[in-house]
Biopython code that builds the backbone (N, CA, C, O; Angstrom):
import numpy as np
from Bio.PDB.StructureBuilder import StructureBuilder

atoms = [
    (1, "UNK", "N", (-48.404, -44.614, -2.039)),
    (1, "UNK", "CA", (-49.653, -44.258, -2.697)),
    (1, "UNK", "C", (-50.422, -45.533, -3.027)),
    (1, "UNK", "O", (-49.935, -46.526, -3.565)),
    (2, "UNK", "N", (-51.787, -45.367, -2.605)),
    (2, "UNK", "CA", (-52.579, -46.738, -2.864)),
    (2, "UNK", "C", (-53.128, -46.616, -4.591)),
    (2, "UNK", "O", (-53.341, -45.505, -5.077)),
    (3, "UNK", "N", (-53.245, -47.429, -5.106)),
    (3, "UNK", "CA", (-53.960, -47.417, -6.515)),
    (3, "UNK", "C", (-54.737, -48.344, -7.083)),
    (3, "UNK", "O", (-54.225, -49.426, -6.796)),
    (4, "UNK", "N", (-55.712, -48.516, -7.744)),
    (4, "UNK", "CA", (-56.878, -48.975, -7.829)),
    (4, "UNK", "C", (-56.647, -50.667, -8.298)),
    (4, "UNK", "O", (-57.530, -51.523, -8.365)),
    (5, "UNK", "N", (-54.874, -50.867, -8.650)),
    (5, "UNK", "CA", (-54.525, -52.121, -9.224)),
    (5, "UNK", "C", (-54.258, -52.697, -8.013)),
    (5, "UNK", "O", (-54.945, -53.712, -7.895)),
    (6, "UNK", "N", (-53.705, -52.539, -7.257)),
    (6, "UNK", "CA", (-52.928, -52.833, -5.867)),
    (6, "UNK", "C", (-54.058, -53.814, -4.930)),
    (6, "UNK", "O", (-55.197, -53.641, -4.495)),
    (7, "UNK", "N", (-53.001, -54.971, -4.896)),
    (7, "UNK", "CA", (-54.070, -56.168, -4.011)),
    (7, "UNK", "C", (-53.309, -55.551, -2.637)),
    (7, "UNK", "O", (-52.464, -54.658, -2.572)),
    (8, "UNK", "N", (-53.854, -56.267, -1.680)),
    (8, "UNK", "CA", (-53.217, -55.814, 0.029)),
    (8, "UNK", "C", (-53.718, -57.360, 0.641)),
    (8, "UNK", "O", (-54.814, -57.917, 0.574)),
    (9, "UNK", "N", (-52.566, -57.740, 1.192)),
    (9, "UNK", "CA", (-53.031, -59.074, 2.207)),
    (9, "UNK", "C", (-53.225, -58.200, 4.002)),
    (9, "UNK", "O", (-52.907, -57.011, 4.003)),
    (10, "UNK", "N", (-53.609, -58.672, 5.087)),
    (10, "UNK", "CA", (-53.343, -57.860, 6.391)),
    (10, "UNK", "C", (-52.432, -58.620, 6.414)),
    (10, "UNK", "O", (-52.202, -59.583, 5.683)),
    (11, "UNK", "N", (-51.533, -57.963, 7.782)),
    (11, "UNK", "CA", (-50.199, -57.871, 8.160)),
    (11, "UNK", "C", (-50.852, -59.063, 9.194)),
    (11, "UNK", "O", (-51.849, -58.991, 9.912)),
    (12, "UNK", "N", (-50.041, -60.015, 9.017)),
    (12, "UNK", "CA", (-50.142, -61.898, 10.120)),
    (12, "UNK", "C", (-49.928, -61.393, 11.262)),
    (12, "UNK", "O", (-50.881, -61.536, 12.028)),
    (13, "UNK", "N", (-49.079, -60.877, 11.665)),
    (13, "UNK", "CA", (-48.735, -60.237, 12.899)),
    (13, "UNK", "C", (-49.321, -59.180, 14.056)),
    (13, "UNK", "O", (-48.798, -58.689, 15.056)),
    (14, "UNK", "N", (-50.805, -59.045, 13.387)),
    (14, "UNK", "CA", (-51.828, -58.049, 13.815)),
    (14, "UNK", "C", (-52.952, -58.941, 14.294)),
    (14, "UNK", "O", (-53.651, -59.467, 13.427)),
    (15, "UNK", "N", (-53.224, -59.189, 15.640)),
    (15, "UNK", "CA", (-54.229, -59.793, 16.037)),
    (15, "UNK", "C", (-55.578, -58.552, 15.521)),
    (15, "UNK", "O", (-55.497, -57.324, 15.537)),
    (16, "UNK", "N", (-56.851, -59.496, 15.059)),
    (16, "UNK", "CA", (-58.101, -58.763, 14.891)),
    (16, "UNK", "C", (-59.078, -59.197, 15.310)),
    (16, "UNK", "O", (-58.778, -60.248, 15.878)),
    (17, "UNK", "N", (-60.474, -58.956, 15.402)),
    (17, "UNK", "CA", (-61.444, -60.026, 15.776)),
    (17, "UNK", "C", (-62.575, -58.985, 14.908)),
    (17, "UNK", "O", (-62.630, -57.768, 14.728)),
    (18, "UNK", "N", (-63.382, -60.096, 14.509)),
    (18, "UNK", "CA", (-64.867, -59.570, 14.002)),
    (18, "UNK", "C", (-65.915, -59.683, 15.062)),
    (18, "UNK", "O", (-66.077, -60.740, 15.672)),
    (19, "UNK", "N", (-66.815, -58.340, 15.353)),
    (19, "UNK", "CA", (-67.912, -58.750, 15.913)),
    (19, "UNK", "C", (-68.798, -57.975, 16.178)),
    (19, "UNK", "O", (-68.652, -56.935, 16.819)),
    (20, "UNK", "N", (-69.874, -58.416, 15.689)),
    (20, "UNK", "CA", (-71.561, -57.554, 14.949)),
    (20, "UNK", "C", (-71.067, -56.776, 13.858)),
    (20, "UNK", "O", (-71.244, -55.559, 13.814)),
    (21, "UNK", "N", (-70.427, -57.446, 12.932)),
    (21, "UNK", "CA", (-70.555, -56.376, 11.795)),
    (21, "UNK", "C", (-69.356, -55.493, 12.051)),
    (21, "UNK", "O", (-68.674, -55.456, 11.027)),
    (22, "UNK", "N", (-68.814, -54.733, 13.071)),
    (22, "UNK", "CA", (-67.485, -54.494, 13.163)),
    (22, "UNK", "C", (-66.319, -55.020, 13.471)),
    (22, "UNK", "O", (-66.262, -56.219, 13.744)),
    (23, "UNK", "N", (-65.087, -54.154, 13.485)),
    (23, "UNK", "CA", (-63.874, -55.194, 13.745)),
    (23, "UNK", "C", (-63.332, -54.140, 14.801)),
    (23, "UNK", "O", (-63.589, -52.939, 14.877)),
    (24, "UNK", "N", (-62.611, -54.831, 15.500)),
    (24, "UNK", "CA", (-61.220, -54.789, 16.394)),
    (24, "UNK", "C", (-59.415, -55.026, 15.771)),
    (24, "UNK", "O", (-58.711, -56.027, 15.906)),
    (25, "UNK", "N", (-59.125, -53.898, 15.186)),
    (25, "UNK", "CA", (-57.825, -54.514, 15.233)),
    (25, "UNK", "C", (-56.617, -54.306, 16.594)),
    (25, "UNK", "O", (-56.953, -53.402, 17.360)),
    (26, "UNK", "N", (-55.679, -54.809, 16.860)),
    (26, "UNK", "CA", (-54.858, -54.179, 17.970)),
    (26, "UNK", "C", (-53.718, -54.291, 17.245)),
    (26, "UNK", "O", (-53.295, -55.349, 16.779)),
    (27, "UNK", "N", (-53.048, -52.888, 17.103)),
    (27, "UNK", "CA", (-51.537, -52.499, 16.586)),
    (27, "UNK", "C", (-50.964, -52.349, 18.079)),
    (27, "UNK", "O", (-51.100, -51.409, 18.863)),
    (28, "UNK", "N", (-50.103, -53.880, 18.271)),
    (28, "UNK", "CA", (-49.122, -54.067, 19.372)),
    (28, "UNK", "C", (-48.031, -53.141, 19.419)),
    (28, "UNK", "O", (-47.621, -52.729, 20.505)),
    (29, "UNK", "N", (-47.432, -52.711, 18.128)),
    (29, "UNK", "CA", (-46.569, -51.785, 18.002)),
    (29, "UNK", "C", (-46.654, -50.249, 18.821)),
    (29, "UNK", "O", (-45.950, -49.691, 19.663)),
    (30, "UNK", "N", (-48.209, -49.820, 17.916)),
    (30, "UNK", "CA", (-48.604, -48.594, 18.623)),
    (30, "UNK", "C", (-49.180, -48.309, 19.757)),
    (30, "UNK", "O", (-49.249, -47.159, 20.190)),
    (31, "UNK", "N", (-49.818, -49.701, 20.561)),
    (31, "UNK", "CA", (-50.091, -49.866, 21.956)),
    (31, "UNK", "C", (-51.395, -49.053, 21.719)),
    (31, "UNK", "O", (-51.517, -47.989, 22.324)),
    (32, "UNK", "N", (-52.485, -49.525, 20.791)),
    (32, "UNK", "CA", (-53.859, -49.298, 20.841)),
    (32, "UNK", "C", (-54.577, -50.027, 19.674)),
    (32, "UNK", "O", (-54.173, -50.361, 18.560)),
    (33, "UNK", "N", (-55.989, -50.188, 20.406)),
    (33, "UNK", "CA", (-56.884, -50.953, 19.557)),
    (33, "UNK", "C", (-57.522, -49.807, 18.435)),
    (33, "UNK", "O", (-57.626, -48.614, 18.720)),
    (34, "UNK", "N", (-57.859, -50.290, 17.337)),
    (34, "UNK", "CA", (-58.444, -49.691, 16.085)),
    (34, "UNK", "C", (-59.591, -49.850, 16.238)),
    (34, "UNK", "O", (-59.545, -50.778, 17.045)),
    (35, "UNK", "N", (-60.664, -49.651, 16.079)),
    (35, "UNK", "CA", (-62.295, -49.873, 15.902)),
    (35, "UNK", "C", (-62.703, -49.602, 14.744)),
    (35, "UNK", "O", (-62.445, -48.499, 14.262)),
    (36, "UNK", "N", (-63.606, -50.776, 13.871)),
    (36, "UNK", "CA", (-64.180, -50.400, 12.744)),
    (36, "UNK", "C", (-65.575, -50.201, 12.634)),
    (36, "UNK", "O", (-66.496, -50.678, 13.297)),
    (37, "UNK", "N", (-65.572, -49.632, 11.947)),
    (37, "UNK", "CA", (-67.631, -49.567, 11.746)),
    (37, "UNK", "C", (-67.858, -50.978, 10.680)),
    (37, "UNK", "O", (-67.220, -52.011, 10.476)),
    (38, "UNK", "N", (-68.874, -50.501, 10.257)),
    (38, "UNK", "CA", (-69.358, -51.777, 9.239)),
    (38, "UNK", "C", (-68.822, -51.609, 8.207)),
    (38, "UNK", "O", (-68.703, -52.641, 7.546)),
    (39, "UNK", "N", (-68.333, -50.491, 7.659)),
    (39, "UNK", "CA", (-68.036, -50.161, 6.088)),
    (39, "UNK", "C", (-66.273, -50.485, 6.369)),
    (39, "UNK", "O", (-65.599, -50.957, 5.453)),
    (40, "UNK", "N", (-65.854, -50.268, 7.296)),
    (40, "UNK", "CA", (-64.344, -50.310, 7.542)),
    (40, "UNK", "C", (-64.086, -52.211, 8.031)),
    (40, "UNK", "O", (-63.073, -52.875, 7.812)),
    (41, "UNK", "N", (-64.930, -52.516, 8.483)),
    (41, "UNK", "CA", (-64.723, -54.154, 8.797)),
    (41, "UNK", "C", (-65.201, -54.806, 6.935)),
    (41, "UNK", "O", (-64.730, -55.701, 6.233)),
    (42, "UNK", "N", (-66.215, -53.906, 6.754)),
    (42, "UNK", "CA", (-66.177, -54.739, 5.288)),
    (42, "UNK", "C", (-64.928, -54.607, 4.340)),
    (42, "UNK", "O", (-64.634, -55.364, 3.414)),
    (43, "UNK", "N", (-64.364, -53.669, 4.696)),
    (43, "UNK", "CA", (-62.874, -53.287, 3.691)),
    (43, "UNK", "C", (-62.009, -54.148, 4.316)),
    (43, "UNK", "O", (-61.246, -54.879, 3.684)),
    (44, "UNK", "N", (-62.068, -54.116, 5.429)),
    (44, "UNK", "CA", (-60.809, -55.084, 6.411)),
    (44, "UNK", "C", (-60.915, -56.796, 5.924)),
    (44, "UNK", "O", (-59.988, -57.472, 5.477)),
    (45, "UNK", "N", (-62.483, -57.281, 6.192)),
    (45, "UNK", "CA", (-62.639, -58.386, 5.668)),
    (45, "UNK", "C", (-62.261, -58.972, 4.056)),
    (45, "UNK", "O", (-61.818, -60.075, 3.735)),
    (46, "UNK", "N", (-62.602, -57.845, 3.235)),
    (46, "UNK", "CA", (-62.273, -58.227, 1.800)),
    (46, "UNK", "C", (-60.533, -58.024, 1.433)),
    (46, "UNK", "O", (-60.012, -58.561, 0.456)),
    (47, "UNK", "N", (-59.833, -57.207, 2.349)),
    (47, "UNK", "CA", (-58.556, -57.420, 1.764)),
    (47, "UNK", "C", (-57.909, -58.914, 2.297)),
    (47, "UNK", "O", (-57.582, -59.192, 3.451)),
    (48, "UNK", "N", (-57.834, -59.746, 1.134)),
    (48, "UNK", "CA", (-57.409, -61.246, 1.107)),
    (48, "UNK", "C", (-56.499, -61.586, 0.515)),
    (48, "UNK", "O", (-56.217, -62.783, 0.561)),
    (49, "UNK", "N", (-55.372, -60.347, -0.567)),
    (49, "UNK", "CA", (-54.368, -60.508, -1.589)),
    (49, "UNK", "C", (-55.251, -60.659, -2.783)),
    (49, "UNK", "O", (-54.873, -59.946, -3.712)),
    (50, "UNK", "N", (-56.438, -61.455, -3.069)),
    (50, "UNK", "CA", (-56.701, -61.319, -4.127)),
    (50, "UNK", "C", (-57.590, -60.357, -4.539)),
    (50, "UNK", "O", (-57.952, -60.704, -5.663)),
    (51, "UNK", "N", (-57.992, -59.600, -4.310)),
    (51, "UNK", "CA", (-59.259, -58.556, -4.646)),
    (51, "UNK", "C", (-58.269, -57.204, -4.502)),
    (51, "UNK", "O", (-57.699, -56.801, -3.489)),
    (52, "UNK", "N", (-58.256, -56.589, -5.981)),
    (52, "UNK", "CA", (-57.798, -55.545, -5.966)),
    (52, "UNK", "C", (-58.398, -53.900, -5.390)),
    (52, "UNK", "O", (-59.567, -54.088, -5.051)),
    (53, "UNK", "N", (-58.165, -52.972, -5.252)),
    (53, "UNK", "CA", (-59.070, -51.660, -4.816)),
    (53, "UNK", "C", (-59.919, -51.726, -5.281)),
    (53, "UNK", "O", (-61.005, -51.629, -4.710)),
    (54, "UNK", "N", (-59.755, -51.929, -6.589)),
    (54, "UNK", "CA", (-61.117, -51.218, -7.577)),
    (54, "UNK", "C", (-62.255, -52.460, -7.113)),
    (54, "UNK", "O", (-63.400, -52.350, -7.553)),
    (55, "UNK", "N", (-62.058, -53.139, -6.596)),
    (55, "UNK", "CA", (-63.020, -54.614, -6.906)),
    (55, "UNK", "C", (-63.543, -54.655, -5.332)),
    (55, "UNK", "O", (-64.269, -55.517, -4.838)),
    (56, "UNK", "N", (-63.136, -53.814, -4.858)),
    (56, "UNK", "CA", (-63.396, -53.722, -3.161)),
    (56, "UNK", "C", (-64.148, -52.414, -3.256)),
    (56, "UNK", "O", (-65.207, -52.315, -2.637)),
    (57, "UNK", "N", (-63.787, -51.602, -3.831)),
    (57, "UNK", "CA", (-64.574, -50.266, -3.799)),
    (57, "UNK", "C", (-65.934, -50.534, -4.689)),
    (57, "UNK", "O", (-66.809, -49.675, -4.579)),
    (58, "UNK", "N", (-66.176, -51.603, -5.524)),
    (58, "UNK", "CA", (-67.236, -51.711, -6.561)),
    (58, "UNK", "C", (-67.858, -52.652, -5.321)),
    (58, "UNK", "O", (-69.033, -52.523, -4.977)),
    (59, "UNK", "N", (-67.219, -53.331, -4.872)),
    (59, "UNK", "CA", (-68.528, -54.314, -3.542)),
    (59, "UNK", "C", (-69.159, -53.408, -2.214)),
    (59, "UNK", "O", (-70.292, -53.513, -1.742)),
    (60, "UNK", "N", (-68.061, -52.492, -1.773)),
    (60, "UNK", "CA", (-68.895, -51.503, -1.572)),
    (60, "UNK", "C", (-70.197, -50.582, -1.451)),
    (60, "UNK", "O", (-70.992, -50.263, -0.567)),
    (61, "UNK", "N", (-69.985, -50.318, -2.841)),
    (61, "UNK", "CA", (-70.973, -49.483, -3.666)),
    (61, "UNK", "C", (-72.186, -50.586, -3.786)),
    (61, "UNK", "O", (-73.288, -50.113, -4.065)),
    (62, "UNK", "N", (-72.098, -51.984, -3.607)),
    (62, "UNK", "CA", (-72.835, -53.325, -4.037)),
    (62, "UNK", "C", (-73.156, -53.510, -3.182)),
    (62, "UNK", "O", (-73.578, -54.656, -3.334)),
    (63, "UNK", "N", (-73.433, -53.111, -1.651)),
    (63, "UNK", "CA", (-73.763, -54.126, -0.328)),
    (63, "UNK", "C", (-74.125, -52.457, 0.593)),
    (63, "UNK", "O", (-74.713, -52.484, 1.675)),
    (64, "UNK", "N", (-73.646, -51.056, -0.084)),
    (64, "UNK", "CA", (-73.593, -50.048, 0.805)),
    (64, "UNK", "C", (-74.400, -49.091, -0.020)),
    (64, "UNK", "O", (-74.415, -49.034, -1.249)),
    (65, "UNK", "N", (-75.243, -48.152, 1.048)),
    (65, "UNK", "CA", (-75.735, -47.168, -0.026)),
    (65, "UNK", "C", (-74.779, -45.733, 0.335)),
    (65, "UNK", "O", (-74.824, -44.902, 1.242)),
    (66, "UNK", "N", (-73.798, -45.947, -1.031)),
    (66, "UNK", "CA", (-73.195, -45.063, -1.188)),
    (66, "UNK", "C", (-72.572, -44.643, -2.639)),
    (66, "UNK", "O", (-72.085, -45.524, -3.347)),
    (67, "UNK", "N", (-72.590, -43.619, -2.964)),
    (67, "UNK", "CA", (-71.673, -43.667, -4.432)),
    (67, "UNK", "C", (-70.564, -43.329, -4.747)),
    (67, "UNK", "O", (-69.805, -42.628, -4.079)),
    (68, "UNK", "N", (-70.374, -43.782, -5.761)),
    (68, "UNK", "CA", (-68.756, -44.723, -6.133)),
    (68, "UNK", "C", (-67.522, -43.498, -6.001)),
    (68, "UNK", "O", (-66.424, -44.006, -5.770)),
    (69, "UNK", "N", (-67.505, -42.233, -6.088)),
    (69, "UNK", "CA", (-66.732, -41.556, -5.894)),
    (69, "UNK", "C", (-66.388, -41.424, -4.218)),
    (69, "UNK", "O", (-65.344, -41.347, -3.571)),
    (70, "UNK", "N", (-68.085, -41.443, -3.822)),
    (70, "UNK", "CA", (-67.457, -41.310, -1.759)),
    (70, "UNK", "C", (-66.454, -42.481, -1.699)),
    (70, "UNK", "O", (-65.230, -42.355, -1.675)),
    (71, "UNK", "N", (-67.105, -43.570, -1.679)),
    (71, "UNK", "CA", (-66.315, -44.983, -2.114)),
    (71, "UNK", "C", (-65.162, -45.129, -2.200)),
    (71, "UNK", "O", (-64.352, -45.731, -1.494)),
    (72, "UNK", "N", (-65.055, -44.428, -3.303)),
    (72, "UNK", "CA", (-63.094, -44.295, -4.133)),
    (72, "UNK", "C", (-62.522, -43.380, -2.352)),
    (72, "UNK", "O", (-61.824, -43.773, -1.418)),
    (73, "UNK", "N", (-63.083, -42.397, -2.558)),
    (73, "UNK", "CA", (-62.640, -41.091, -1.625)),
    (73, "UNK", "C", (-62.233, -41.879, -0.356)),
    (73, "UNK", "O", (-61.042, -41.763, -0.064)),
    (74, "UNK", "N", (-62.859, -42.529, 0.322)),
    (74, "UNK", "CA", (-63.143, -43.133, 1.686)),
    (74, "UNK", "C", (-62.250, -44.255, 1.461)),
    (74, "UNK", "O", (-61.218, -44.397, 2.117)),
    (75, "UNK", "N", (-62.684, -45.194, 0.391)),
    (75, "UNK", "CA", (-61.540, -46.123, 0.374)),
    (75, "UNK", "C", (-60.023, -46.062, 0.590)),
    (75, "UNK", "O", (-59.368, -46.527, 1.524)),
    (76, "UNK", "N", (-59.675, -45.476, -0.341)),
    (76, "UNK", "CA", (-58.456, -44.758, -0.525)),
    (76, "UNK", "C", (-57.813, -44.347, 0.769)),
    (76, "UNK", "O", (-56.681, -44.663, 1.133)),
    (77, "UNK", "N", (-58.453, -43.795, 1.249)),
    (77, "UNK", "CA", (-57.926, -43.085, 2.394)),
    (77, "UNK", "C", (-57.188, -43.851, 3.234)),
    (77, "UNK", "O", (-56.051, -43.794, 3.704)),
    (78, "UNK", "N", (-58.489, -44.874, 3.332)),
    (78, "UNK", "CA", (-58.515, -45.937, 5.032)),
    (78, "UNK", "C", (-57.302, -46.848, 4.469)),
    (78, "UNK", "O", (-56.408, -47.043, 5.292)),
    (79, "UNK", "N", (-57.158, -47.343, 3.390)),
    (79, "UNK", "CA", (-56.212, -47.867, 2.810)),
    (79, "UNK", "C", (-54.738, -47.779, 3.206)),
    (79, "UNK", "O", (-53.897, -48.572, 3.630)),
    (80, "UNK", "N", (-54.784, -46.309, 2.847)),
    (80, "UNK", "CA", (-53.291, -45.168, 2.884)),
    (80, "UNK", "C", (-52.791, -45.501, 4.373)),
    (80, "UNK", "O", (-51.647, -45.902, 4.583)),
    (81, "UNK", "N", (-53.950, -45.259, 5.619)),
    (81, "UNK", "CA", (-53.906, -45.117, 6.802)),
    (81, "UNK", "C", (-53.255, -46.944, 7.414)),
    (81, "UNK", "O", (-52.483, -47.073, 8.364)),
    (82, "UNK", "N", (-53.627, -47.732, 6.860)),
    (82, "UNK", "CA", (-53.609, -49.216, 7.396)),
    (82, "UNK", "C", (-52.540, -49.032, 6.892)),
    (82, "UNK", "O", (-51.676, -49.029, 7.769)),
    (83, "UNK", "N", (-52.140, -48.874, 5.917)),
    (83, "UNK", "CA", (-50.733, -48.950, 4.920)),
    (83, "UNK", "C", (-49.641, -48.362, 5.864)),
    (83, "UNK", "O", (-48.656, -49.015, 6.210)),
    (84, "UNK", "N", (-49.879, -47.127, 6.241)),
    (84, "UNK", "CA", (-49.077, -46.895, 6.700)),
    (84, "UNK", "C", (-48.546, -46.929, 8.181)),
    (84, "UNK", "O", (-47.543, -46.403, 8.663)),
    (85, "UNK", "N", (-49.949, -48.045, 9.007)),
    (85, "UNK", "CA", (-49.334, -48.057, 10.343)),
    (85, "UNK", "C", (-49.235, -49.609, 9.691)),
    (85, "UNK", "O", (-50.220, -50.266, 10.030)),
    (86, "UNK", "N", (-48.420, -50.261, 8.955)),
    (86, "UNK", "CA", (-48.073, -51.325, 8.726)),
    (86, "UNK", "C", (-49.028, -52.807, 9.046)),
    (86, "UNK", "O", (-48.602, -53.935, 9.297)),
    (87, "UNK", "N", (-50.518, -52.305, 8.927)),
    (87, "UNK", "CA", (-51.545, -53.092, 9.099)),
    (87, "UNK", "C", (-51.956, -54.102, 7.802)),
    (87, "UNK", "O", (-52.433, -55.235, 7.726)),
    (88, "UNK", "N", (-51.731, -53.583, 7.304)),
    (88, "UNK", "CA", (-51.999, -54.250, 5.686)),
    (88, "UNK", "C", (-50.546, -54.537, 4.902)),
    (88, "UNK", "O", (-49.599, -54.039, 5.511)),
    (89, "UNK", "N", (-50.316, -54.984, 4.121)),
    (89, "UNK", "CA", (-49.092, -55.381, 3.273)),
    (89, "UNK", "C", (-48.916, -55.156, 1.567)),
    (89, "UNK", "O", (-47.885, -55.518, 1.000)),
]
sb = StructureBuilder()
sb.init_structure("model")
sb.init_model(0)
sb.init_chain("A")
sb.init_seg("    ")
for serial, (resi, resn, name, xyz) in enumerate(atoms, 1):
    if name == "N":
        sb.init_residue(resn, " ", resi, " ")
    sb.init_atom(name, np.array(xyz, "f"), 0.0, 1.0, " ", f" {name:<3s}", serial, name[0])
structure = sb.get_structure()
């Protein structure tokens, strides 16, 4: 379960690339590339270990026009999902 205290570094072992605003990750494990939009490369980019959920979901809401519950909702999710194909840490 992800929670709003919880920092996340990405997993070293996951080649990614940024470009125009989205990302590329490739899970070698699962033998396919990930594609992000802009809102999912901005979540990808800000998890660094130090920036907790809540502080990623408030920059969000700060750079995106969206509000803070979609935010939480959407965050959360994509979180859960990286988490659990061992993309994030």
């Amino acid at each position: 379960m992800v929670k709003m205290e919880d920092k996340f570094t990405k997993n070293e072992n996951i080649p990614w690339r940024l470009i125009d605003n989205e990302a590329i990750i490739v899970d070698i494990k699962e033998g396919e590339s990930i594609y992000l939009n802009e809102v999912g490369a901005f979540i990808w980019g800000s998890i660094d270990g130090k920036k907790t959920v809540k502080e990623i979901i408030k920059h969000i809401c700060d750079n995106f026009d969206v509000d803070i519950e979609t935010a939480k909702k959407d965050t959360l999710n994509f979180l859960k999902t990286l988490l659990e194909k061992k993309l994030i840490l």
